[in-house]
C-alpha positions in Angstrom: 0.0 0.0 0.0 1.0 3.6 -0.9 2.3 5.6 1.7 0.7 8.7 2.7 2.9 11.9 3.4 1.3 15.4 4.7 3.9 18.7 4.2 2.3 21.3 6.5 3.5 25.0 5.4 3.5 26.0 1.3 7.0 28.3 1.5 10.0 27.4 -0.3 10.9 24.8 2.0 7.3 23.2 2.1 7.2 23.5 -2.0 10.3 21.8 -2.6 9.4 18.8 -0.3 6.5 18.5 -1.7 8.1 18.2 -5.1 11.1 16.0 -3.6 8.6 13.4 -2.1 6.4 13.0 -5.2 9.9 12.1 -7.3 11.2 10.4 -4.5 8.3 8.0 -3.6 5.5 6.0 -5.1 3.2 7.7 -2.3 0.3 10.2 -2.0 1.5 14.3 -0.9 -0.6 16.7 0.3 0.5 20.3 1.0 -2.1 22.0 3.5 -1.3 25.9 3.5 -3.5 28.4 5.8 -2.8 31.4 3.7 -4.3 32.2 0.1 -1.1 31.4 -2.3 1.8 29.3 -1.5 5.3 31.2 -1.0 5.7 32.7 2.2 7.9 35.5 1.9 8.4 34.5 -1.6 5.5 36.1 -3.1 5.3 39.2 -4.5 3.1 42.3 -2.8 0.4 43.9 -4.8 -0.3 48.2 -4.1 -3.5 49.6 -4.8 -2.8 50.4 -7.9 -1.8 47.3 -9.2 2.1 47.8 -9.0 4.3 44.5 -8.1 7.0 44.4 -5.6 8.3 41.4 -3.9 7.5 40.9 -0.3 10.8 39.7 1.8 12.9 37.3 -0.1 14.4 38.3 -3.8 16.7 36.0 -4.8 16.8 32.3 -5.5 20.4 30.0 -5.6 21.5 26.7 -6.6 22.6 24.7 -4.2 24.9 22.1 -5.8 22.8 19.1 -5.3 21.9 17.8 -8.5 18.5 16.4 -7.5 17.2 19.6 -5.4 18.7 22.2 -8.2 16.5 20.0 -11.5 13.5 20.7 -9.3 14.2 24.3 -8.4 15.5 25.4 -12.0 14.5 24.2 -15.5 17.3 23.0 -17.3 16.3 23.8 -20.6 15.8 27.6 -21.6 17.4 28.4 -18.0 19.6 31.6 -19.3 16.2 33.1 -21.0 14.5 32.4 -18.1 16.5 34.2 -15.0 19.0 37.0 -14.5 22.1 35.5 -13.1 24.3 37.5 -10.5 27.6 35.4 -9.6 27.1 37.2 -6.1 25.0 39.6 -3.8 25.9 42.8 -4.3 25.3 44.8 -1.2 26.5 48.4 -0.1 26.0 49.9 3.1 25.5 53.2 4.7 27.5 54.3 8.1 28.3 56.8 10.1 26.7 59.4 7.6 28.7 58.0 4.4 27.0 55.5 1.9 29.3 52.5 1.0 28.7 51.0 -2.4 31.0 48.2 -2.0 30.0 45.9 0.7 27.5 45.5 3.3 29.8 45.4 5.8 30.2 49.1 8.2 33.5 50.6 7.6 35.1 51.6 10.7 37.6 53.7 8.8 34.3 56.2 8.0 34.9 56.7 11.9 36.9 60.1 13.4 40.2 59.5 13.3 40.4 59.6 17.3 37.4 56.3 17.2 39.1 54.9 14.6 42.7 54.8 15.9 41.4 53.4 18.8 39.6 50.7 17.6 41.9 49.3 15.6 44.1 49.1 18.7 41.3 47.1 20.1 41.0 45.0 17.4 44.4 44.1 16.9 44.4 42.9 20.6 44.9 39.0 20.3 42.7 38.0 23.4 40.7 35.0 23.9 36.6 35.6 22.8 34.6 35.6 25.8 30.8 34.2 25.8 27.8 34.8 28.0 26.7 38.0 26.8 26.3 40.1 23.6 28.2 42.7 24.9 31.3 40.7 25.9 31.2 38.8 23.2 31.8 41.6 20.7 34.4 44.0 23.1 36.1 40.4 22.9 36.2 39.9 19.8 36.2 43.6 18.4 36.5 45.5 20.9 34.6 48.4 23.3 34.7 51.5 20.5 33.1 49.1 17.6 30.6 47.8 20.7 29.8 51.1 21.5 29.6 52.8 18.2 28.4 50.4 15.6 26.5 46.9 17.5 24.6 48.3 20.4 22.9 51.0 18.4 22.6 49.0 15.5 21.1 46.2 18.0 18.5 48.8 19.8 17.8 49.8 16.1 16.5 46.5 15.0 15.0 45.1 18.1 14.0 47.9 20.6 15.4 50.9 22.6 14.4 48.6 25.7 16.0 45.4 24.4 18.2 43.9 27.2 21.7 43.2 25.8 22.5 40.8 28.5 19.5 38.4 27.2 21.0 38.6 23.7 22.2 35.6 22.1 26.5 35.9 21.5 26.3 36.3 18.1 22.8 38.0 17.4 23.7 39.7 13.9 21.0 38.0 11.7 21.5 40.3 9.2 25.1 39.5 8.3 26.3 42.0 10.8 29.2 39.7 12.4 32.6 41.9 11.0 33.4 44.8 9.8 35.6 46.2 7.8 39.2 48.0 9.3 41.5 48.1 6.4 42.5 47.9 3.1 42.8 45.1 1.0 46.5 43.7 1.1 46.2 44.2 5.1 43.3 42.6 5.8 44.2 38.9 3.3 47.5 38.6 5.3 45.3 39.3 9.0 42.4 36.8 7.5 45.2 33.8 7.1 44.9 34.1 11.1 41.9 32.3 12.3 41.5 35.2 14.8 40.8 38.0 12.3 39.5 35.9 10.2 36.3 36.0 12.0 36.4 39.4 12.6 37.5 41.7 9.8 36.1 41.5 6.5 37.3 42.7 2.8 36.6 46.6 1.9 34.7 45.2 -1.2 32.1 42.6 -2.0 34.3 41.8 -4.9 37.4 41.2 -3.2 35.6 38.7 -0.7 33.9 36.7 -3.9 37.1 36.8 -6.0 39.2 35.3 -2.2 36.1 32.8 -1.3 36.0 29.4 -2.1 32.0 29.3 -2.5 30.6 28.8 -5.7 27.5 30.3 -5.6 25.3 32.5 -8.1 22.2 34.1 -7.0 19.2 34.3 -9.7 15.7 36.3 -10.7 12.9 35.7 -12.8 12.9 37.5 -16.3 8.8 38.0 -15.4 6.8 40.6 -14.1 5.7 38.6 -11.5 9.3 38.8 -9.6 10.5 36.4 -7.5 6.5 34.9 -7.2 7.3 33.8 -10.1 9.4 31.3 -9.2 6.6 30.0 -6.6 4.3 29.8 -9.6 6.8 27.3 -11.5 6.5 25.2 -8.4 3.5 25.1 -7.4 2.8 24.0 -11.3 5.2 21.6 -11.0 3.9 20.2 -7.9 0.4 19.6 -9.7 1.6 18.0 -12.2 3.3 15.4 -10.0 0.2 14.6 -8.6 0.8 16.6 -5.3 -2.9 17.5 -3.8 -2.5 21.5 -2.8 -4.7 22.7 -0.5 -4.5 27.0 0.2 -6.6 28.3 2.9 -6.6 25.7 5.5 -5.1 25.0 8.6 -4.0 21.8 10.9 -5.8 21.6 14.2 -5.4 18.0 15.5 -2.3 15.9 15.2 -4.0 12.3 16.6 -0.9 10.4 17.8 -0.3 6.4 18.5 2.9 5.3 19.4 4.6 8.1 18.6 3.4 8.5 15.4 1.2 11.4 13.7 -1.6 8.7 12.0 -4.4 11.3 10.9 -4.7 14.7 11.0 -7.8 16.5 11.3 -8.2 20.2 9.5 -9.9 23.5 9.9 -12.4 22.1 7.0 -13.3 19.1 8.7 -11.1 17.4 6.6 -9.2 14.3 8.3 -5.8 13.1 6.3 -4.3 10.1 6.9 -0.4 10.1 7.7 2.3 7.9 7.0 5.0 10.8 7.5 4.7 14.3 8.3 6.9 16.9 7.2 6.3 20.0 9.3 8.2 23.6 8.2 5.9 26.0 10.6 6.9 26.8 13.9 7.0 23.2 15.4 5.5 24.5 19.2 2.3 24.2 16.8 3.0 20.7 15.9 3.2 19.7 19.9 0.1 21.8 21.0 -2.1 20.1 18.3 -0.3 16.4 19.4 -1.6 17.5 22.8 1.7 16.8 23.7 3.1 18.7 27.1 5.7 21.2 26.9 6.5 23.4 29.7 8.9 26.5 29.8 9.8 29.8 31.2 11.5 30.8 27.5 9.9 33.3 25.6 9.5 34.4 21.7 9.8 38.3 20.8 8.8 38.3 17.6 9.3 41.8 15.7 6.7 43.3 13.1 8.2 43.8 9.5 7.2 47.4 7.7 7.7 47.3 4.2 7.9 50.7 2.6 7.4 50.2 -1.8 8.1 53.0 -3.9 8.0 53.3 -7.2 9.5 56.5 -9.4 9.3 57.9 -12.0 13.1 58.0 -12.6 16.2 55.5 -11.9 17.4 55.0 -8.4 20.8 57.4 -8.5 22.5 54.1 -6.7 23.1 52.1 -9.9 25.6 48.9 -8.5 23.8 47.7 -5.1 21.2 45.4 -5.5 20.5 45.6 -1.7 21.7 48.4 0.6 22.1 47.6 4.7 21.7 50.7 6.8 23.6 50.5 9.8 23.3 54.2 10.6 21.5 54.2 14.3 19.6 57.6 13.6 17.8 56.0 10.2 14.8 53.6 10.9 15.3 51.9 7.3 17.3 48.6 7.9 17.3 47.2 4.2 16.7 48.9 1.0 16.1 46.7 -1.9 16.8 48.4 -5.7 15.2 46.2 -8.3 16.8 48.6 -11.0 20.0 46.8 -10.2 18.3 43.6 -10.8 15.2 43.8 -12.6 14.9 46.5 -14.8 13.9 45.0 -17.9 11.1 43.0 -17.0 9.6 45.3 -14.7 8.1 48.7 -14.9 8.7 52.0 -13.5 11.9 52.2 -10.8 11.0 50.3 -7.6 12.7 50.5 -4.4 11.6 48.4 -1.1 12.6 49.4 2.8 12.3 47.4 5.1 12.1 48.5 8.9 11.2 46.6 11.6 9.4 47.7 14.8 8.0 46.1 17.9 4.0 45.0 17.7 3.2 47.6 20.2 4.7 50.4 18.9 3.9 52.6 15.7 6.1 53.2 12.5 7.5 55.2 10.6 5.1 57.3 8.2 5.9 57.1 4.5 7.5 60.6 4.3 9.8 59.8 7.1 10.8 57.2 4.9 11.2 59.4 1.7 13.6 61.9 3.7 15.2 59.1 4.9 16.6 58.1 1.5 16.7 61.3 -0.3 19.0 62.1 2.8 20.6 59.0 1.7 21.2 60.6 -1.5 19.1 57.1 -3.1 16.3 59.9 -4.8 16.4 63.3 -5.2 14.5 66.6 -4.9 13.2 66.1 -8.5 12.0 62.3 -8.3 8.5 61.8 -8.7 6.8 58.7 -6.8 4.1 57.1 -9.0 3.2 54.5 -6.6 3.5 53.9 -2.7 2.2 51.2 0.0 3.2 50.4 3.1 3.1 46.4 3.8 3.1 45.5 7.4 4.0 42.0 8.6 3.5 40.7 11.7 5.7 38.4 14.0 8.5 37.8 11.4 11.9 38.4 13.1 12.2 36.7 16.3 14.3 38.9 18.9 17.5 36.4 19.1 17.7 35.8 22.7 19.4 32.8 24.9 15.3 31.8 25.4 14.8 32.0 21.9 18.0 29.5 21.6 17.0 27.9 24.6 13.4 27.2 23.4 14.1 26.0 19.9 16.4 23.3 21.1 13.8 22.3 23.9 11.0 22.2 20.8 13.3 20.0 18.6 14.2 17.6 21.2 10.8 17.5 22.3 9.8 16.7 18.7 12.2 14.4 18.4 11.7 12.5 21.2 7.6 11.9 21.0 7.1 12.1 17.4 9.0 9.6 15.3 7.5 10.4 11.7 7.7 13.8 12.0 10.6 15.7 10.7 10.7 19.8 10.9 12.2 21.2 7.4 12.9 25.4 6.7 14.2 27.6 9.4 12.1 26.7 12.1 14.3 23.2 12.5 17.1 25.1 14.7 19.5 24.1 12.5 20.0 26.0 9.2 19.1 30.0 8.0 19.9 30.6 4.6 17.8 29.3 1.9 20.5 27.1 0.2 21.3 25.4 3.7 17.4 24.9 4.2 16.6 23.2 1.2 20.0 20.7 1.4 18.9 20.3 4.9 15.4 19.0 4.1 16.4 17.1 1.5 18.6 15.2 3.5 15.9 14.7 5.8 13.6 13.6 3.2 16.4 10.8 2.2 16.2 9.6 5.8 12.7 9.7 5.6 12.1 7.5 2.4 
């Protein structure tokens, strides 16, 4: 008899296993999604007046794996099909200076006095300490990069009232783990010591792709649909491997025996029958429909998401960055995304995204804050026109990264683990992996297991 196997959660990680299972077994998939269209943050955001943008993620990537990269990508047609970018070109803006070469804050845009000093710090060759954010960093960096670039750029993401001492050691989800201190013959002989070598990084985005041994290209749909595009090929693809889709419904009983998920009932009444589970929502869920107990004191901040599209009716006067990092504690943009960079052709009019994030509880940014913001940024001008604005707002998206938070997810996993044996967790929410290349290979490999 046919196995049964239920994916629960219709993003990029949910898509692909649905896909993976339906090559990899004889067996019926079913893909339950609660929202209207599968994607997750890979769809794209519609304004009032009927202008695209894509809502979080941009960019897709092979990962090397033969198998996973045949179902992400067509093989034929490919280069007609998707812009090709051999690597993320991201600038930055710092200490009042924009930075079209890397994403990384340039200390050297610090007074001389700052500067001087932190590069004695940094040269220091003293052991890394852990236990809190702030040691962490003066340990590795030092107290004038603590003090002038990661605590305001920390209160800036996450809260004026966030407490540094719950922070995770390394809480720089966005990439913001080194920075860059000197030029580019310096800092290849420092980066041969392991040392510096997590801690200083190349003044351009070039030099670090051109001195990295990764091999990996980033892509885009040639389609006015944007990245959703991509979602659309899937979901396609999915139906026509005989994978069952349904959108706009929700799990809300996991009946367990033994140890194993056997049927699961949905919000339509609807009861599946499961021979394996695949689970790529927050697994809590997954444990709270099993009835299954799980006590703790740990507790998930999750941060609201304010997207800011723009469209002119002229080019964005930053031609090279595709993405744009502000680390500039006065600015309440975080991440400014300039699809002339990447998708100018297909799409029309000149788009720009920021993103911002804010606490639930407290308001944001109006729209012209956010225009001064980048003409102060020098990314428009007095004489640009917009054609077309929204404001997107996304709740509980970026968890605050506390010890809890790290605490928690381990506890969930284990928990899983332990009391449910044909249940695997896939995408971000396993603990394990972040980006979406790391993700999808780790799924996979689950799915392998799993079959």
């Amino acid at each position: 008899m046919n196995k049964e196997y239920v994916i629960v959660g219709g993003g990029i990680a949910g898509l692909f296993a649905a896909n993976a299972l339906a090559k990899k077994t004889n067996g019926k998939v079913t893909l339950v999604e609660s929202g209207e269209k599968l994607g997750g943050l890979l769809c794209s955001f519609k304004s009032k007046n009927a202008v695209r943008y894509d809502q979080g993620t941009h960019l897709a990537a092979k990962t090397g794996v033969a198998f996973i990269d045949e179902i992400l990508f067509e093989q034929q047609g490919f280069e007609d099909n998707w812009v090709s970018l051999p690597y993320l070109n991201a600038g930055n803006y710092f200490a009042g200076k924009c930075n079209t070469q890397t994403q990384v804050a340039d200390i050297r845009d610090l007074n001389k006095s700052l500067y001087k000093q932190a590069v004695a710090e940094i040269m220091e060759r003293k052991p890394f300490s852990s236990g809190s954010f702030a040691a962490y960093v003066s340990s590795r960096l030092g107290d004038v990069v603590l003090d002038e670039l990661f605590i305001p750029v920390v209160k800036k993401l996450y809260g004026d009232d966030v407490d540094l001492n719950e922070l995770q050691d390394n809480c720089g989800y966005f990439g913001l783990n080194r920075v860059v201190a000197f030029d580019l013959d310096v800092t290849k002989k420092l980066k041969q010591l392991d040392d510096f070598d997590e801690k200083i990084a190349f003044e351009t985005v070039h030099s670090y792709a051109s001195q990295s041994s990764l091999n990996t290209s980033f892509y885009y749909p040639k389609h006015k649909h944007g990245i959703q595009h991509w979602i659309e090929k899937l979901e396609k693809q999915a139906l026509e491997n005989g994978v069952e889709i349904l959108l706009n419904c929700q799990t809300v009983r996991l009946n367990v025996s033994d140890s194993e998920v056997k049927t699961i009932v949905l919000s339509n009444g609807r009861i599946l029958k499961c021979d394996k589970l695949v689970w790529t929502i927050p697994p809590y869920l997954a444990l709270k429909q099993a009835d299954i107990q799980f006590s703790s004191e740990s507790k998930v901040q999750l941060m609201t998401a304010n997207v800011f599209h723009f469209m002119f009716d002229k080019p964005i006067t930053n031609t090279k960055n595709h993405y744009l990092w502000n680390w500039d504690a006065k600015f309440k943009a975080f991440r400014i995304t300039v699809y002339d960079n990447f998708a100018d052709s297909f799409f029309s009019g000149h788009r720009l995204s920021v993103e911002v994030l804010s606490q639930a509880d407290k308001s944001s940014p109006s729209i012209d804050d956010i225009l001064r913001e980048l003409k102060e940024m020098s990314l428009i001008t007095a004489d640009h026109t917009v054609l077309d604005q929204a404001l997107q707002v996304i709740h509980n998206t970026f968890p605050i990264p506390t010890k809890q938070l790290a605490l928690l997810n381990q506890q969930i996993s284990e928990t899983v683990k332990d009391t449910l044996s044909n249940v695997i967790i896939g995408g971000r929410h396993s603990d394990k992996v972040w980006t979406q290349v790391d993700v999808l290979k780790n799924i996979n490999e689950q799915l392998d297991t799993f079959c």
